[in-house]
C-alpha positions as CSV (number, residue, x, y, z in Angstrom):
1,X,-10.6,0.5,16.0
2,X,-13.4,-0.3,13.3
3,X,-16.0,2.1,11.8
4,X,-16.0,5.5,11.7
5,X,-13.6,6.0,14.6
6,X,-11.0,4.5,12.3
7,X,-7.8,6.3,12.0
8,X,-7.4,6.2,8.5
9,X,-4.5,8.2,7.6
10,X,-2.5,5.6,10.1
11,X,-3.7,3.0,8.1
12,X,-2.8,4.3,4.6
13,X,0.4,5.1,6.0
14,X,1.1,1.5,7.2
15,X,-0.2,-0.1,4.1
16,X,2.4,2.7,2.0
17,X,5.3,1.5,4.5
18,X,4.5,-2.1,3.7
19,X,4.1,-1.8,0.1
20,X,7.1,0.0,-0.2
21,X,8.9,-2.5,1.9
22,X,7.6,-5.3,0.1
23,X,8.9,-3.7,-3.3
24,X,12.0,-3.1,-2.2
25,X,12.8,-6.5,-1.1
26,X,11.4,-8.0,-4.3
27,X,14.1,-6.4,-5.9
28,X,16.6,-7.3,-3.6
29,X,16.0,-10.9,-4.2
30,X,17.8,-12.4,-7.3
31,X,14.7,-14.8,-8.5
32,X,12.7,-13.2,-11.3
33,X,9.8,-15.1,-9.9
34,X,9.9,-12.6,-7.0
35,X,10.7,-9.9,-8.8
36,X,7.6,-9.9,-10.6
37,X,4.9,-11.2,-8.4
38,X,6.4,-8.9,-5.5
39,X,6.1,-5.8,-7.9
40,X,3.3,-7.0,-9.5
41,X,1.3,-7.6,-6.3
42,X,2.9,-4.6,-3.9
43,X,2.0,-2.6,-6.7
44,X,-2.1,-3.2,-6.2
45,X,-1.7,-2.6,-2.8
46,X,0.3,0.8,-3.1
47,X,-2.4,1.7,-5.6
48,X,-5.6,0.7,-3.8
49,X,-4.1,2.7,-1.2
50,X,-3.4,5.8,-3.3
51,X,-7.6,5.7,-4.3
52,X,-8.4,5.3,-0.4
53,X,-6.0,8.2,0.0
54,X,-7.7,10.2,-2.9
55,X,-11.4,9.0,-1.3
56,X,-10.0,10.2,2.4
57,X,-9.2,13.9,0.4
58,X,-12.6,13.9,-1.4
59,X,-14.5,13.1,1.6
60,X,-13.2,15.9,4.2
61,X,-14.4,19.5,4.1
């Protein structure tokens, strides 16, 4: 669904899973490559999604 009939806490919590995920296999590969740009760019994610989290929290009454 798009607009304001979004479910956003299902979103946040899918991007979070992701993120997580994405981190975690990052590590598990042996290339430092990986390593960083998985952190490096898993890590934006988890954090945009901590601000919409923190907007979601602001927002309701």
């Amino acid at each position: 669904m798009r607009g304001s009939n979004a479910n956003l806490t299902m979103g946040i919590s899918v991007f979070t899973v992701l993120s997580v995920l994405g981190i975690i296999f990052a590590i598990i590969s042996k290339k430092l490559w990986f390593i960083i740009t998985g952190i490096l760019l898993n890590g934006s994610v988890l954090v945009f999604t901590y601000f919409l989290l923190l907007a979601v929290g602001i927002s309701e009454p």
